[in-house]
N, C-alpha and C positions, 0 to 999 in steps of 0.2 A: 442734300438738295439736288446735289447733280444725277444723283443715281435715282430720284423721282421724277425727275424731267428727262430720264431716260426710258423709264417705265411708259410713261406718258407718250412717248414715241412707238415704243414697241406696241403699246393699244391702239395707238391711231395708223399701225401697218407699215410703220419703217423699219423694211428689212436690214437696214445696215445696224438701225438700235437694238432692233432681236441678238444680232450677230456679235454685236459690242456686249449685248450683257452677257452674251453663250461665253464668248474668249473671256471677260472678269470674273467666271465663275465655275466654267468649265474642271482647268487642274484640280480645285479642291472638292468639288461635288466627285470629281473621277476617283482621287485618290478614297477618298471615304467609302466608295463603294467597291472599290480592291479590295481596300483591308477588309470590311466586314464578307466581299465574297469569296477574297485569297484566288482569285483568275481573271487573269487580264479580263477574256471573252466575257465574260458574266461581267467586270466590271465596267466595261464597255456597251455591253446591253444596258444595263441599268441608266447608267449613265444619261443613254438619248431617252432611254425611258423616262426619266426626270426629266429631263429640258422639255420632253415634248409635255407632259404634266403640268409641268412650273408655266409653260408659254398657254395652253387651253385654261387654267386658271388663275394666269396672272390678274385678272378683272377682282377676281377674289381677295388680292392681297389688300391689306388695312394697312399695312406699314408700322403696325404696333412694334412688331421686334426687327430687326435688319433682313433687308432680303436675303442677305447670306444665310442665316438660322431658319428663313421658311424655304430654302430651296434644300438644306439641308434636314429639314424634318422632312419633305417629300423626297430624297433621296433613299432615308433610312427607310421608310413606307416601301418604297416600290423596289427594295434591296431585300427587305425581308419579306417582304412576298414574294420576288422573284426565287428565293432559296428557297423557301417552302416547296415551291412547284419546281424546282431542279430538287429537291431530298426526295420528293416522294417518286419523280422519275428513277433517278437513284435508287430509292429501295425495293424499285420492282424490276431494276437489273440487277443489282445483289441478288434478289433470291432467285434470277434465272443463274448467275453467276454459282452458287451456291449448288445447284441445281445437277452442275458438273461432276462426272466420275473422276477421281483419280487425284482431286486436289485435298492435298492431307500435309500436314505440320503447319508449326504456326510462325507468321511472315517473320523475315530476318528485321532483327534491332534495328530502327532506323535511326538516324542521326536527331542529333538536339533541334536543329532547323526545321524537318520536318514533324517531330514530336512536339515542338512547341504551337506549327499550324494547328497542329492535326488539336492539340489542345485549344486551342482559340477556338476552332471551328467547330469543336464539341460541346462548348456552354451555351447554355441555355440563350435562345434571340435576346432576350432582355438582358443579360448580365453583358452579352459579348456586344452589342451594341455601347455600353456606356464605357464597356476597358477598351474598345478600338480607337472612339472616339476622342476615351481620353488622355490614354495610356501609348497611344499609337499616332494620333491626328492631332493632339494639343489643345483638345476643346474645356473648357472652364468650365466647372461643375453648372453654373448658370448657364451658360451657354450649353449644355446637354440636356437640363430641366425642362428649356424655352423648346428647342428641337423639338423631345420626346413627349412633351405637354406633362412632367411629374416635377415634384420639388427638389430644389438641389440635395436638400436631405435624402429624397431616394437614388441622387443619383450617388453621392457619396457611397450610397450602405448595398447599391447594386455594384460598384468599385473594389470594398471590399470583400463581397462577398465571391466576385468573379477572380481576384487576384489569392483566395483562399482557396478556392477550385481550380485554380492553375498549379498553385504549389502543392497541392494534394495528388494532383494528376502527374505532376512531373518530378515529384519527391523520391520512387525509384530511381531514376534517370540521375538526379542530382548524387545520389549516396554514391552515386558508381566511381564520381572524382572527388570527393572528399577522400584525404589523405590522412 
């Protein structure tokens, strides 16, 4: 009740209720979009990119599911479209990168820490969206369904199917300490 008679505020232009619901929601919309963008900067774009989102369409919310889960489906929205448009930036500096005389062998072994981003950040938007969420943020399979708009059943079998692509991707790496 309180947090719809805050809404109600922040429609009729009460900058301090805009600000009160940014600080109740802030942390977790930020952290959600680190993990799925793994850099501060990007996750700090996204970030205001949601709040400014979530506040041009707050008029929109029905209050079906908590405002927490629709500030968090427009989080993931405007997280994986921000990555889309930083990868494809990215892959037209790779091939100027590429492009270069003189660079030859292949990069030095890197550590578990970074092997494991670099995995995260390699699975496919769908899968790594529901292991970040759920695996990393604590989100309940309902509560990633409601988010992503699919059934907990698919969030479950995008779960394992992303933690079967982890351990396939990082099963070299692990043989290396097995004794």
């Amino acid at each position: 009740m309180i947090e719809a008679r805050l809404i109600e505020r922040v429609l009729d232009g009460d900058d301090a209720a805009a600000r009160e619901l940014y600080d109740a929601h802030v942390d977790r919309v930020y952290r959600l979009a680190y993990r799925m963008a793994g850099d501060e900067d990007l996750a700090r774009e996204f970030t205001q990119a949601s709040f400014i989102r979530a506040f041009e369409r707050l008029h929109q919310f029905r209050g079906d599911a908590a405002l927490s889960t629709w500030l968090h489906s427009i989080t993931v929205s405007v997280t994986l479209n921000g990555l889309r448009k930083v990868k494809r930036a990215q892959h037209r500096e790779v091939e100027l990168d590429e492009a270069v005389p003189g660079r030859t062998g292949p990069p030095a072994e890197p550590d578990l820490r970074q092997r494991l981003h670099r995995a995260v950040d390699g699975l496919p938007e769908i899968y790594r969206s529901v292991f970040v969420m759920h695996d990393v943020e604590g989100y309940t399979h309902d509560e990633i369904g409601q988010t992503l708009d699919v059934a907990t059943g698919t969030s479950k079998a995008r779960l394992f199917r992303a933690r079967r692509m982890l351990r396939d991707e990082l099963a070299d790496f692990a043989e290396e300490y097995v004794v």
